[in-house]
N, C-alpha and C positions, 0 to 999 in steps of 0.2 A: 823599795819604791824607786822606778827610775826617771829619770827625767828625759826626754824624746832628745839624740842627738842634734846638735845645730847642724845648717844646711853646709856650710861651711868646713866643720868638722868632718862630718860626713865625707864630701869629696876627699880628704884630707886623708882620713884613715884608710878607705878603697883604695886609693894612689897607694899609700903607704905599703899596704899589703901586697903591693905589683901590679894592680889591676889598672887596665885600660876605662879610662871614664870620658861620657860622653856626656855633656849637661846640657838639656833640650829645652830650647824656649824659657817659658817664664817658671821651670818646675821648682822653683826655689818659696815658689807663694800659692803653687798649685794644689790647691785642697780641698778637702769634706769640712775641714772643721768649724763651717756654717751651719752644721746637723748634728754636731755631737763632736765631744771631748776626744782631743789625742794625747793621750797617756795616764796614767806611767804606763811606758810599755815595760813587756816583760820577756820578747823575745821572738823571732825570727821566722815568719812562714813560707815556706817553700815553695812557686805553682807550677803547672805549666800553661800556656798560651791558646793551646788549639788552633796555634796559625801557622802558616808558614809564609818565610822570607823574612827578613830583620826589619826593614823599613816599615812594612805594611803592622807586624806586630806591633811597633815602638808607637805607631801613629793612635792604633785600633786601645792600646793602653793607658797613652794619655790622653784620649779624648771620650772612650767608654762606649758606651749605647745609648741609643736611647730610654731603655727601659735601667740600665745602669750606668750611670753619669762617670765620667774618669774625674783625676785617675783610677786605674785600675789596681796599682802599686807605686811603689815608689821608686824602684829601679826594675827594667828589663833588662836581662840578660840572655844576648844572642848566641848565636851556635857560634863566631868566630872570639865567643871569652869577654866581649865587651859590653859595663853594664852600664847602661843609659839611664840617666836620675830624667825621671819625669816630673815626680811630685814629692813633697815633703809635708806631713802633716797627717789628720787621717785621709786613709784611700780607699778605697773599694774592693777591700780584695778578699779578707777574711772572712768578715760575715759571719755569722749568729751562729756558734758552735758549742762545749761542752766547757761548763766551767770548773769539772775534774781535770780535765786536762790542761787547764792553765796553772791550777793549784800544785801540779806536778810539775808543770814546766817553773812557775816560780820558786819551789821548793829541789829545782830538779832533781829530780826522780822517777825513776818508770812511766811511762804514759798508761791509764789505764785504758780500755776501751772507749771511742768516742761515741755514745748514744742518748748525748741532749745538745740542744742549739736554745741553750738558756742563758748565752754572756755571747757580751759585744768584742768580736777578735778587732775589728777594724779599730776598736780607743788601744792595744794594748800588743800589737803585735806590727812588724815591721814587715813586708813583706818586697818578693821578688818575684817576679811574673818569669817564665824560661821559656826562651822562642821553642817552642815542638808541638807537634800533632796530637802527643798527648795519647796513639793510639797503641802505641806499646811495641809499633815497630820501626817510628822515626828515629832516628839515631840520635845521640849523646856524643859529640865530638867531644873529645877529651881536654880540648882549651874551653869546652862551655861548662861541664863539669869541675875544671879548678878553679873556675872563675867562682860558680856558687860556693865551691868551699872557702876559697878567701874572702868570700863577700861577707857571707856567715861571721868566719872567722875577726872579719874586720870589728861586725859591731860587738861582737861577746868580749872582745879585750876591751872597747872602748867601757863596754858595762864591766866588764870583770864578771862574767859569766861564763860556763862552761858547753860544751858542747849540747848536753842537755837543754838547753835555750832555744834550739832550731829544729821546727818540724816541719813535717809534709800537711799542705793542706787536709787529706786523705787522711791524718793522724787530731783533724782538728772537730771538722765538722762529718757527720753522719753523710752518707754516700756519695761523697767525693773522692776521687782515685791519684787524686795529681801531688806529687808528682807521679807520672807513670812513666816506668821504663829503667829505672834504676832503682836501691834501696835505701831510705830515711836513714836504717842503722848501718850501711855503709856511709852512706855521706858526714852521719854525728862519728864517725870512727876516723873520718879523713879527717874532720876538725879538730878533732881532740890532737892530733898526731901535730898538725899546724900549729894550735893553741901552744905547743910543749915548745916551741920557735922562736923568733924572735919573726917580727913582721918582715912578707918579705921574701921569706926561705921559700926555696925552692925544692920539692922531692928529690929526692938520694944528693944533695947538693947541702953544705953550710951557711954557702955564700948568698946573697940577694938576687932576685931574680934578672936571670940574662935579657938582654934586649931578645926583644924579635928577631926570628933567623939566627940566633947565635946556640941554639940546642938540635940535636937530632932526636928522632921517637927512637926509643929503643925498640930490637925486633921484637914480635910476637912469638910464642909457642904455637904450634898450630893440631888443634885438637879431634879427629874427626871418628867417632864411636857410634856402633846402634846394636840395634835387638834386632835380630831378624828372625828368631826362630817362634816367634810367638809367646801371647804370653796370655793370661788370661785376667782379666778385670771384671772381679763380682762386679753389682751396682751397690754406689753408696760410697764405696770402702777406696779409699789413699793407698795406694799400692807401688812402691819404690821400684823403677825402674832397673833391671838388671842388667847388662850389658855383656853382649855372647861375643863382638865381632868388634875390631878395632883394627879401623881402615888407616889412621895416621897419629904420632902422637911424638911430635918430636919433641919435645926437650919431659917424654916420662913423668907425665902430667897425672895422667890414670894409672893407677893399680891394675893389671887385665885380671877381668872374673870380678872387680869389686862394684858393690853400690855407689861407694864413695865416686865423683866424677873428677873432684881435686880438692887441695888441700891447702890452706893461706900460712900464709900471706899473699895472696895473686887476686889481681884484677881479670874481667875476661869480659868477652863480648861475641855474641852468635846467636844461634835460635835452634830448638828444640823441633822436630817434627815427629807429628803423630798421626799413622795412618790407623783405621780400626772398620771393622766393616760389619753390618746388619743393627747398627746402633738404631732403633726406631726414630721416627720423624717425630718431633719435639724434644729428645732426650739430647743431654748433652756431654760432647768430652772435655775433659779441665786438665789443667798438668798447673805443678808448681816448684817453686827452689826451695827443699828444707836442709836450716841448717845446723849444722849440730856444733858448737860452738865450745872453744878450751873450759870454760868454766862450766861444762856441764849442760844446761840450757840447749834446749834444743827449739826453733821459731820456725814458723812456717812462712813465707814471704805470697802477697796477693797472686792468685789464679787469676789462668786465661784461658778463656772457654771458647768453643768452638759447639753453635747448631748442630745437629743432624738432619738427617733429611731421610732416611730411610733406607742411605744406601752403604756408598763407605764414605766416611767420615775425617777429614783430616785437618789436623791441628797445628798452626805453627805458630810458636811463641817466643818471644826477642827472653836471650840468657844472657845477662847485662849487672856489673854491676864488680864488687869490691869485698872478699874477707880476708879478716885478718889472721893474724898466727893461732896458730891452732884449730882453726873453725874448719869443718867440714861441710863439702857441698854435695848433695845427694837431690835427684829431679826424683819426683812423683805424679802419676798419673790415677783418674777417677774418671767413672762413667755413670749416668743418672739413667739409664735405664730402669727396666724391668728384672732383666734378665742379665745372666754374664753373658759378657762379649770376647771378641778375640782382639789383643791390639798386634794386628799382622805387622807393623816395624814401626820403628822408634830409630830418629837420626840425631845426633847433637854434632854438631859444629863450631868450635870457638876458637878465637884467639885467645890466647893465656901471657899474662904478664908478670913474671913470677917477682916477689917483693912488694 
């Protein structure tokens, strides 16, 4: 049983962890819990925003809608890494989800499928709103991405909980997708890595984190592969991507001739395209990241679909995200016709950031 961090603390531990914090207005008294109990919580939700611009989100968060009153969370966090305490207390953000999946997060352990909205996330879950579109092709600057993990990170040490204590909205409640654009079990895998730290650390560094301006990005791998000799996709059936042609691949990313696209420890970031032609009008083309991972497990991460229309059909899907040592990354495509199709080329494009 935990007891909800003080407002005080709070700022305290985010600082601590390196993070830039912005404290807005009266958010230190701003709250639901005129409606209903805030706590014990038991651990950490993930969203994104569906807005764009820092201001306009931070504003649209703590003040809500009308038909949902703010806040919306208790901190946002924008795409330049900086997270804004709005409200403290319960807030708006979780909403009526699966009380197996709390039973696991407080026990953590596996999440099982989320398929009831039978317990209250808003008494028992902390939440972080993330400026993005949401639509899976906004980008993830890489200061808004360590920001969520240190934020995470901050309150699991303050509880002494493990990486397991933080999900994606999309992990909580029945058909919600958010976070979207990056993966839950990369981000619990950045934490855990943090959690082993002392607050503070900074990636391939021992030391506490640099000022502003005192780091350079290291470069990218640059990854550029496809299919072009065609391929063929029953309907129905997940079909691994094979890869005949490989136009750039500087730092030996890919295996040439393999499924495999790369191998972790490496971050990466690009998009996937799919063209396929006579797909009927209603039917759809999906592609996803399966991954095959050191300990055996093999997980398939959310698709993204693309209409047809009856003629040719193309699909282009943001490939974003983080595995670790030994996990394997292989793309897959699927088509919901009637009939098999032809998928005439397949392009992937990434940057690769190997470690």
């Amino acid at each position: 049983m935990a007891t909800p961090i003080g407002a005080s603390a709070l700022v305290a531990a985010l600082r601590r962890e390196g993070l830039r914090v912005v404290e807005v207005g009266n958010w230190r008294t701003h709250n639901r819990n005129h409606v209903g109990a805030w706590g014990p919580v038991h651990g950490v939700a993930i969203h994104h925003t569906v807005t764009s611009g820092a201001a306009h989100s931070v504003e649209l968060c703590r003040r809500g809608y009308s038909t949902l009153p703010g806040p919306l969370c208790h901190g946002v966090i924008t795409k330049d890494g900086t997270v804004h305490l709005i409200g403290h207390g319960r807030t708006n953000h979780a909403g009526a989800g699966d009380g197996d999946v709390l039973r696991a997060v407080i026990n953590e352990a596996p999440l099982p499928p989320d398929n009831a909205m039978d317990t209250d996330g808003n008494r028992h879950f902390y939440g972080f709103e993330c400026e993005n579109l949401g639509d899976g092709r906004d980008p993830w600057p890489a200061a808004q991405l360590d920001a969520i993990e240190r934020a995470s990170a901050a309150l699991c040490r303050h509880h002494g909980w493990t990486e397991r204590s933080v999900i994606g909205h999309l992990e909580w409640q029945p058909g919600k997708v958010d976070p979207r654009g990056f993966s839950m079990h990369w981000m619990r895998e950045r934490i855990a890595e943090r959690l082993d730290h002392a607050p503070g650390w900074t990636r391939g560094e021992t030391a506490a984190a640099p000022a502003a301006g005192e780091t350079e990005d290291e470069m990218p791998e640059y990854l550029s592969i496809g299919q072009t000799k065609g391929l063929a996709l029953p309907p129905g059936r997940w079909v691994p991507l094979p890869w005949d042609t490989e136009w750039s691949d500087t730092g030996d990313v890919h295996a040439k001739g393999s499924q495999i696209v790369l191998a972790g420890p490496a971050s990466y970031a690009g998009d996937l395209r799919l063209r396929v032609a006579e797909l009927p009008a209603g039917a759809e083309l999906q592609a996803r990241i399966q991954l095959d991972r050191a300990d055996g497990d093999r997980s398939d991460l959310p698709w993204d679909e693309a209409p047809a229309t009856g003629g040719t059909t193309t699909l282009v899907m943001p490939v974003t995200g983080r595995i670790g040592k030994g996990t394997k990354l292989r793309l897959m495509a699927c088509q919901y016709g009637t009939e098999p199709v032809q998928l005439e080329r397949a392009e992937l494009k990434l940057q690769v950031w190997k470690g």
